[in-house]
DRENDO-1510 file (C-alpha; in Angstrom, 1 decimal, always signed):
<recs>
REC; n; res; u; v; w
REC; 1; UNK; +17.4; +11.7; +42.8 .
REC; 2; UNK; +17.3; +9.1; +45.9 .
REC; 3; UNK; +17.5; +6.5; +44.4 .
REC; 4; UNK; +20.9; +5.6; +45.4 .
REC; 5; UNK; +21.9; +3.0; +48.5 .
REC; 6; UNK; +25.0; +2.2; +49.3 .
REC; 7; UNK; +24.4; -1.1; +51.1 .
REC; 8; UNK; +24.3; -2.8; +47.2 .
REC; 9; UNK; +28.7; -1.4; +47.7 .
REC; 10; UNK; +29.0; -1.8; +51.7 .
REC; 11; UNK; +33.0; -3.1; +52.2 .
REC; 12; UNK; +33.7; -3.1; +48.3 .
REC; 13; UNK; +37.4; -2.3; +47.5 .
REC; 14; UNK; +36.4; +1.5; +47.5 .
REC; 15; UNK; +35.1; +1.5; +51.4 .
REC; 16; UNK; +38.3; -0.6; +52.4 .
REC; 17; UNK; +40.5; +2.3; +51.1 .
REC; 18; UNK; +37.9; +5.3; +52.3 .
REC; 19; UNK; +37.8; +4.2; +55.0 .
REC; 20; UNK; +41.5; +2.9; +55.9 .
REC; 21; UNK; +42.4; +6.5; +55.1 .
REC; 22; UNK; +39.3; +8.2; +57.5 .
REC; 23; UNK; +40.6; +5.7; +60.5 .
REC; 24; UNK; +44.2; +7.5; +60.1 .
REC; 25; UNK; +42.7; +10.5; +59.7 .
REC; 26; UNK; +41.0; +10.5; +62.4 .
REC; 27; UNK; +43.4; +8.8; +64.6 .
REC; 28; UNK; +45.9; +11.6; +64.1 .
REC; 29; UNK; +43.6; +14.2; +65.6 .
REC; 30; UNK; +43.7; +11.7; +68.4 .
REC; 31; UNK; +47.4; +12.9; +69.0 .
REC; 32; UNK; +45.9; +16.5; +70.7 .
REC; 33; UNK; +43.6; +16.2; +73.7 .
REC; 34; UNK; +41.9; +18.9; +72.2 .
REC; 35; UNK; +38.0; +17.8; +70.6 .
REC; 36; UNK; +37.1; +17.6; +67.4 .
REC; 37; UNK; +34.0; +17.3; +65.6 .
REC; 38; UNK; +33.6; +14.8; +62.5 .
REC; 39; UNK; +30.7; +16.0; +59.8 .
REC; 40; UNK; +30.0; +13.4; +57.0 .
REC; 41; UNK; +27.9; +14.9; +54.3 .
REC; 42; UNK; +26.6; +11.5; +52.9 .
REC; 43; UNK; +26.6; +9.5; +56.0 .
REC; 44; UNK; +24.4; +6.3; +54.6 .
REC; 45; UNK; +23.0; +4.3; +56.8 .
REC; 46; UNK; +25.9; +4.1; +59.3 .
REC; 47; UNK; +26.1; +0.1; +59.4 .
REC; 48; UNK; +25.5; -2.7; +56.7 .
REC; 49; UNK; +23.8; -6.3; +56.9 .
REC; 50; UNK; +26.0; -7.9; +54.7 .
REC; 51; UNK; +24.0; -11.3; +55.0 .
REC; 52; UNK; +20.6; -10.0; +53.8 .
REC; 53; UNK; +19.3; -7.4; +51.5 .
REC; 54; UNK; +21.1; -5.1; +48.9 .
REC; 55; UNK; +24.9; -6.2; +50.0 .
REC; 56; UNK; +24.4; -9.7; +49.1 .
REC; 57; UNK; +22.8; -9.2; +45.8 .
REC; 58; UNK; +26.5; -8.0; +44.6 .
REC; 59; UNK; +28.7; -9.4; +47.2 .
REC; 60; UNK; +30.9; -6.7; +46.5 .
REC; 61; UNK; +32.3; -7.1; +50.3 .
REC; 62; UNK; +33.9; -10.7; +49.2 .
REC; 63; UNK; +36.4; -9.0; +46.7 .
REC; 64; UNK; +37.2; -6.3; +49.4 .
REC; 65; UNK; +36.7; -6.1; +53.2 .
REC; 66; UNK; +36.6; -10.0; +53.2 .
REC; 67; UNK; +39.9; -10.5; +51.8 .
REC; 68; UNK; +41.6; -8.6; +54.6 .
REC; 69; UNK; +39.6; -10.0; +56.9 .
REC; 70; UNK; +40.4; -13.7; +55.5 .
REC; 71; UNK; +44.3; -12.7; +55.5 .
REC; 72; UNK; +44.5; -11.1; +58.8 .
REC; 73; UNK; +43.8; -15.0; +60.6 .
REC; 74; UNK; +46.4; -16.8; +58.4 .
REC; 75; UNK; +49.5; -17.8; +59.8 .
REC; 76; UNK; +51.4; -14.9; +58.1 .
REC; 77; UNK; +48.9; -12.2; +59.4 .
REC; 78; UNK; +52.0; -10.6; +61.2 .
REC; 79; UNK; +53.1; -9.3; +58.0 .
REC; 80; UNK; +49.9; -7.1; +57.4 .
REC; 81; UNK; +50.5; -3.5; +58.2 .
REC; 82; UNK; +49.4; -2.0; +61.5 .
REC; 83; UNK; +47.2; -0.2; +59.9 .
REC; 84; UNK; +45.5; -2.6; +58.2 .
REC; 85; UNK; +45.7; -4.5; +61.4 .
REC; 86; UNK; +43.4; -1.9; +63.5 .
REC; 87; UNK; +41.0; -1.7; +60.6 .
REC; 88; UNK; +40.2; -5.3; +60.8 .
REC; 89; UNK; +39.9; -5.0; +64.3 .
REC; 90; UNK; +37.3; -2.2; +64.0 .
REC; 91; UNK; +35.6; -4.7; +61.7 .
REC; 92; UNK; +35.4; -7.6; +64.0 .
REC; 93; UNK; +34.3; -5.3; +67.1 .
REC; 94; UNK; +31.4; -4.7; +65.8 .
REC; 95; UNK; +30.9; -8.4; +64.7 .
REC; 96; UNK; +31.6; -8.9; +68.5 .
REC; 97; UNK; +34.7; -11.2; +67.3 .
REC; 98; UNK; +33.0; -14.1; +65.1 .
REC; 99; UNK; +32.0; -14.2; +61.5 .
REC; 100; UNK; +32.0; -10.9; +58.9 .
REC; 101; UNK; +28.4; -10.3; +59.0 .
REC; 102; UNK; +28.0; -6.5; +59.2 .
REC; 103; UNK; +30.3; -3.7; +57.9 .
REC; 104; UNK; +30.8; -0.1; +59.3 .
REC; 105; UNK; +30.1; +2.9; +57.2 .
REC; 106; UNK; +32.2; +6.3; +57.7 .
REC; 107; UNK; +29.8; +7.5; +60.8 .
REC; 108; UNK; +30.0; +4.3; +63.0 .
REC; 109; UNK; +34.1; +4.1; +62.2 .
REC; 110; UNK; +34.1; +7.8; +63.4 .
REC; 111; UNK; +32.4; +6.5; +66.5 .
REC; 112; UNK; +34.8; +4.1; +67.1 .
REC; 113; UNK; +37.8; +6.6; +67.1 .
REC; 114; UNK; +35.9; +9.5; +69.4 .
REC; 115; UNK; +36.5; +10.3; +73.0 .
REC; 116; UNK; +34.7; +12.2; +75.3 .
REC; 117; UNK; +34.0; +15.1; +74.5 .
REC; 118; UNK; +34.4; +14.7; +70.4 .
REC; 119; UNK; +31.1; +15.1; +68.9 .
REC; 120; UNK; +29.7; +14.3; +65.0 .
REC; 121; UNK; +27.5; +16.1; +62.7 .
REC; 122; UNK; +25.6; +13.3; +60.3 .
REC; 123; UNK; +23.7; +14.0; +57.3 .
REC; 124; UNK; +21.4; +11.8; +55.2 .
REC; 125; UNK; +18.8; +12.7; +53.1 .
REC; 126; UNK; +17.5; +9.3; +51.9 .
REC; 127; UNK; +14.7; +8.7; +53.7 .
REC; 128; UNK; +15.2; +5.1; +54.8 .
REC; 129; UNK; +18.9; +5.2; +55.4 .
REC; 130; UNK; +18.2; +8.2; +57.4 .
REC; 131; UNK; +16.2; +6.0; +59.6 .
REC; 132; UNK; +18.2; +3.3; +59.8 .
REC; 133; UNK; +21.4; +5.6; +60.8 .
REC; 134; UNK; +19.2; +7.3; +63.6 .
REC; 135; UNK; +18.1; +3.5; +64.7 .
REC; 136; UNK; +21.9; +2.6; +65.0 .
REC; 137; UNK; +23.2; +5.4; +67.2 .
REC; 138; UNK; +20.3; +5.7; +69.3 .
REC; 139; UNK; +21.5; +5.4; +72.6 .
REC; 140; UNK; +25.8; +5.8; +72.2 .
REC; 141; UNK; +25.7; +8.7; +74.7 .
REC; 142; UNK; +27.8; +10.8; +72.9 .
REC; 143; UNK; +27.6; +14.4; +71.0 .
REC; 144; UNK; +26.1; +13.1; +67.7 .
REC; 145; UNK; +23.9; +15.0; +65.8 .
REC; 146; UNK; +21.6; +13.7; +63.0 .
REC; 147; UNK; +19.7; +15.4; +60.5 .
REC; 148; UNK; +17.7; +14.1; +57.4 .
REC; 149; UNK; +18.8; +16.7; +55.4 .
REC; 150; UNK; +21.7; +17.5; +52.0 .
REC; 151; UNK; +24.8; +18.1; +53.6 .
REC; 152; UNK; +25.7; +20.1; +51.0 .
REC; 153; UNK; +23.6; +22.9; +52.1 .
REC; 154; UNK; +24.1; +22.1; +55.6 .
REC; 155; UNK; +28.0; +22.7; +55.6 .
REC; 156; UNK; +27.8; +26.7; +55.7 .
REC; 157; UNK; +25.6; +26.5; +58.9 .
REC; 158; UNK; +27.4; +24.1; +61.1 .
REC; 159; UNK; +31.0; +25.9; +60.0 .
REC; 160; UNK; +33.6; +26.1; +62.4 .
REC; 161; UNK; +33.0; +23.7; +65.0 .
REC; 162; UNK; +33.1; +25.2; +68.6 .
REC; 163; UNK; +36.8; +23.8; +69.4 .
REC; 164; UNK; +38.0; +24.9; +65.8 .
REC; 165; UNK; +39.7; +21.5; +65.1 .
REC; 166; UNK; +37.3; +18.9; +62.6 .
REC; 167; UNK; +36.9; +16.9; +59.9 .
REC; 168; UNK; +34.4; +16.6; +57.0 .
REC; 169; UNK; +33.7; +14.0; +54.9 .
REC; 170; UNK; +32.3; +14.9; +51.6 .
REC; 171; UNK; +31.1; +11.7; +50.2 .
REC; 172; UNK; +27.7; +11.8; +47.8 .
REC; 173; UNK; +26.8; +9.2; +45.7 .
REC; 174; UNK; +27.7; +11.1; +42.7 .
REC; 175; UNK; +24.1; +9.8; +40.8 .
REC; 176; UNK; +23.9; +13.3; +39.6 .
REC; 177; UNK; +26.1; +14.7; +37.7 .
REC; 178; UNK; +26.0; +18.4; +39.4 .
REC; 179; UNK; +27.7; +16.4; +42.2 .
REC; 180; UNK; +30.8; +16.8; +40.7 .
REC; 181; UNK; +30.6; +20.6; +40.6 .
REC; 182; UNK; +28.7; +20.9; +44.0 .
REC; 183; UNK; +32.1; +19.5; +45.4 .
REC; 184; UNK; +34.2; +21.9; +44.6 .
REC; 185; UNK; +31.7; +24.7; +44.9 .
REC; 186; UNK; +31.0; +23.8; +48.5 .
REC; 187; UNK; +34.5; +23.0; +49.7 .
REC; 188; UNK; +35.6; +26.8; +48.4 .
REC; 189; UNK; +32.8; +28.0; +51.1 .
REC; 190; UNK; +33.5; +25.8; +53.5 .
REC; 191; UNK; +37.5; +26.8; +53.5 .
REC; 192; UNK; +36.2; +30.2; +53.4 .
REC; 193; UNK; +34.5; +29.6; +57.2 .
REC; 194; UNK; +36.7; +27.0; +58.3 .
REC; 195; UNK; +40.4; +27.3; +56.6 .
REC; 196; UNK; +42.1; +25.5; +58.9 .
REC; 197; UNK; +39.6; +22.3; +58.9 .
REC; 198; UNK; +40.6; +18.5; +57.7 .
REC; 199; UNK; +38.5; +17.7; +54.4 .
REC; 200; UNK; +38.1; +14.5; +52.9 .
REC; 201; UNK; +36.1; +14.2; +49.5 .
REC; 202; UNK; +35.8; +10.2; +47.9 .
REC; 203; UNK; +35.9; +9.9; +44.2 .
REC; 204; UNK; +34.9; +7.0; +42.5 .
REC; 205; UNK; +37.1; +6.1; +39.4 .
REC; 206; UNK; +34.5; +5.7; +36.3 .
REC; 207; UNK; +35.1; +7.2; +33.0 .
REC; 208; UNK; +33.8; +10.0; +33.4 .
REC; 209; UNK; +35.1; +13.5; +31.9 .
REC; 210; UNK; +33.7; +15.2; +35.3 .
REC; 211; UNK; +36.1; +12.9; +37.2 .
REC; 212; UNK; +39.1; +14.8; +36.1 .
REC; 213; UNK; +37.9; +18.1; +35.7 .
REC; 214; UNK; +37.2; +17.8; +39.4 .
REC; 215; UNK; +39.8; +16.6; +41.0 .
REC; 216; UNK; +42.1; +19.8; +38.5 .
REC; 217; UNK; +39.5; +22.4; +39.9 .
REC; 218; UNK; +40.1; +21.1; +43.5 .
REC; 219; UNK; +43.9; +21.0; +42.8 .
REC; 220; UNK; +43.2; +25.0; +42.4 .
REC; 221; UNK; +41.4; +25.7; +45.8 .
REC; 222; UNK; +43.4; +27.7; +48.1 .
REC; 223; UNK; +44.2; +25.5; +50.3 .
REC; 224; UNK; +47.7; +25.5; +52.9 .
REC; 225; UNK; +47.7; +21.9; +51.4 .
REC; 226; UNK; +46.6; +18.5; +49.6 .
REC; 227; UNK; +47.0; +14.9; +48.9 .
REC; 228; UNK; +45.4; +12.9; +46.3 .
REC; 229; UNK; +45.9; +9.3; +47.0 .
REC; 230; UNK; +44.0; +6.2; +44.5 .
REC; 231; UNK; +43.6; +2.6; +44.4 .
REC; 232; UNK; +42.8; +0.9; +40.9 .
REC; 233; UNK; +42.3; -2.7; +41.8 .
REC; 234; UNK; +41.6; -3.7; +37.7 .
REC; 235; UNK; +41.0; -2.0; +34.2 .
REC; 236; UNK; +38.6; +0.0; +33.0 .
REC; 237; UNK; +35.8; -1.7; +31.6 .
REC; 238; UNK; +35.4; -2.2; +27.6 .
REC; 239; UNK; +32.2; -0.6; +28.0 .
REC; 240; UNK; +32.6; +2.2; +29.9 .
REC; 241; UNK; +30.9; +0.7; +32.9 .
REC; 242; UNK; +31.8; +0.2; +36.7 .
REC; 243; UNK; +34.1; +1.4; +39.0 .
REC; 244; UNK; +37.8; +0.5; +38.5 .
REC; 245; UNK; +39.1; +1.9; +41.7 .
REC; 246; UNK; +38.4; +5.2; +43.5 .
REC; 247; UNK; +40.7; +8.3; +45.6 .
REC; 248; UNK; +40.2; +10.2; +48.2 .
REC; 249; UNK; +41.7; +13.6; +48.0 .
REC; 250; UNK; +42.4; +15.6; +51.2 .
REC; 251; UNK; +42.7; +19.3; +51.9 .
REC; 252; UNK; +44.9; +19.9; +54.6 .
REC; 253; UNK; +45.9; +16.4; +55.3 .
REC; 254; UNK; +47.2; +15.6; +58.8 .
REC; 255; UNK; +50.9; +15.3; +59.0 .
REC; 256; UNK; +52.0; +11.9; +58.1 .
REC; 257; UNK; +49.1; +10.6; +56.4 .
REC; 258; UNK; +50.7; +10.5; +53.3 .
REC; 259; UNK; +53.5; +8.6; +54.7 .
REC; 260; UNK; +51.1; +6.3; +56.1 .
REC; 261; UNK; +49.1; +5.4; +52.9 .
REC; 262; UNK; +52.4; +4.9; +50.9 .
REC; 263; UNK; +53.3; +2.4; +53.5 .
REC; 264; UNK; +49.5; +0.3; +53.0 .
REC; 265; UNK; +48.9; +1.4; +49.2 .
REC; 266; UNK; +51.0; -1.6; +47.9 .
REC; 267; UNK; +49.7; -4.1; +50.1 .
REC; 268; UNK; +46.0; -3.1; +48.9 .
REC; 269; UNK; +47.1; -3.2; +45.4 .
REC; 270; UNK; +48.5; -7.3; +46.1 .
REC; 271; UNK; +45.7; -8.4; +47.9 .
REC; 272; UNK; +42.8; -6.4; +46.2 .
REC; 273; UNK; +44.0; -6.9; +42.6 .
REC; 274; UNK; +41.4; -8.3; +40.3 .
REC; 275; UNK; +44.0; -8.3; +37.2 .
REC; 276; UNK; +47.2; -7.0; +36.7 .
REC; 277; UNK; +46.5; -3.3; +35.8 .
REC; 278; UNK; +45.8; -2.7; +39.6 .
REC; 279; UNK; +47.6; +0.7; +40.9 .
REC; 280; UNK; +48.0; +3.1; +43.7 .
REC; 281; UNK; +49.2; +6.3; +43.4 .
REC; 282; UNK; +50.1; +9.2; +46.0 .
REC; 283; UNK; +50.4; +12.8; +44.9 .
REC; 284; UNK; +51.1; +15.9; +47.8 .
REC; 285; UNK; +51.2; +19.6; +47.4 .
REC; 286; UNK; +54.1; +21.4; +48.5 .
REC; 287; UNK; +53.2; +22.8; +52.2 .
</recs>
């Protein structure tokens, strides 16, 4: 099943947290000079139009990136957090500093955070999104590997990087409903080969009886740790329809980062609410 593109979602509420969360991520590993590799599974098309095409059939970016955005120039901008802050400034660098036309996806914010000699492993399988993500990092000049291919099956090959010190996003589109199972399936090898690795897996709030059953099983992995952090921005639908909010849950988070998304959860939850049964919530393992 292709049949999925993620530019009809590009800077929904869901992307803002993903990748809010990836940026911190990715900035702690930052702390230690030594490289890292980052390895997204699902990697899209790397950058969104968000003034023609799928994204503005939806708009779903208005009720999510472009809210921050919008708040980050009013006079009381100074009270958004830092973090917050930096991600909006990510945004606007690749606008080059004037109107929100385009939006990152995880592989060009993981670009953003490398240094020299960091390197990235990205995996698409859709054929035109695989094109389009080759089209936008051709040229960066830096260790970045792309492959049309599942990065489900890919993860057991590329497994531990060389430096031993990376992290891999798990992100599919969840259209099939194996997904849900592959998840857990493939993070129990890829632990196996690579126990001491960051891993990041999105999950899309929809009522769904997989949902849960997933996010138990991956409760169970042995793991040295986890966090499970969500944003619900409204209720479920009547109908059983649509995404309500998503989480990402993290398997050997790195230190702090549950600190640091208690401090920004609330502020999402006020300024992406779209009725008053928004939420966040932040759950750690002991570790």
């Amino acid at each position: 099943m292709l049949s999925y593109r993620h530019a009809f979602h590009a800077g929904n509420h869901a992307d803002v947290f993903k990748h809010i969360a990836l940026f911190a991520s990715l900035s702690y590993l930052n702390q230690k000079d030594k490289p890292w590799w980052f390895v997204d599974t699902h990697a899209g098309a790397g950058c969104y139009d968000l003034r023609t095409g799928y994204a503005t059939q939806n708009q779903e970016y208005v009720e999510g990136v472009e809210r921050l955005w919008n708040l980050v120039q009013e006079p009381d901008g100074k009270n958004v957090p830092s973090l917050i802050s930096e991600y909006i400034a990510l945004v606007k660098k690749i606008n080059h500093g004037g109107d929100l036309n385009f939006y990152p996806g995880s592989p060009l914010i993981a670009r953003t955070v490398m240094r020299d000699g960091d390197g990235a492993r990205l995996f698409e399988l859709h054929p035109t999104d695989y094109c389009i993500l080759e089209e936008n990092f051709r040229g960066v000049g830096a260790d970045i590997y792309i492959e049309k291919s599942d990065g489900f099956s890919r993860l057991p090959v590329i497994l531990p990087p060389p430096s031993r010190r990376g992290f891999i996003l798990i992100d599919p589109p969840y259209e099939d409903k194996r997904d849900y199972g592959r998840v857990v399936t493939v993070l129990e090898d890829a632990l196996k080969r690579f126990a001491t690795g960051v891993f990041m897996v999105w999950i899309p709030h929809l009522q769904r009886v997989e949902i849960p059953e997933m996010i138990s099983a991956l409760k169970d992995i042995p793991a040295k740790g986890w966090l499970h952090a969500s944003l619900d921005i409204k209720a479920p639908s009547p109908d059983g329809y649509g995404m309500h909010g998503s989480s990402v849950f993290v398997i050997n988070p790195p230190w702090k980062l549950g600190e640091t998304l208690s401090e920004v959860l609330p502020f999402l939850v006020e300024k992406l609410r779209q009725d008053n049964a928004a939420k966040w919530m932040l759950k750690c393992s002991n570790f």
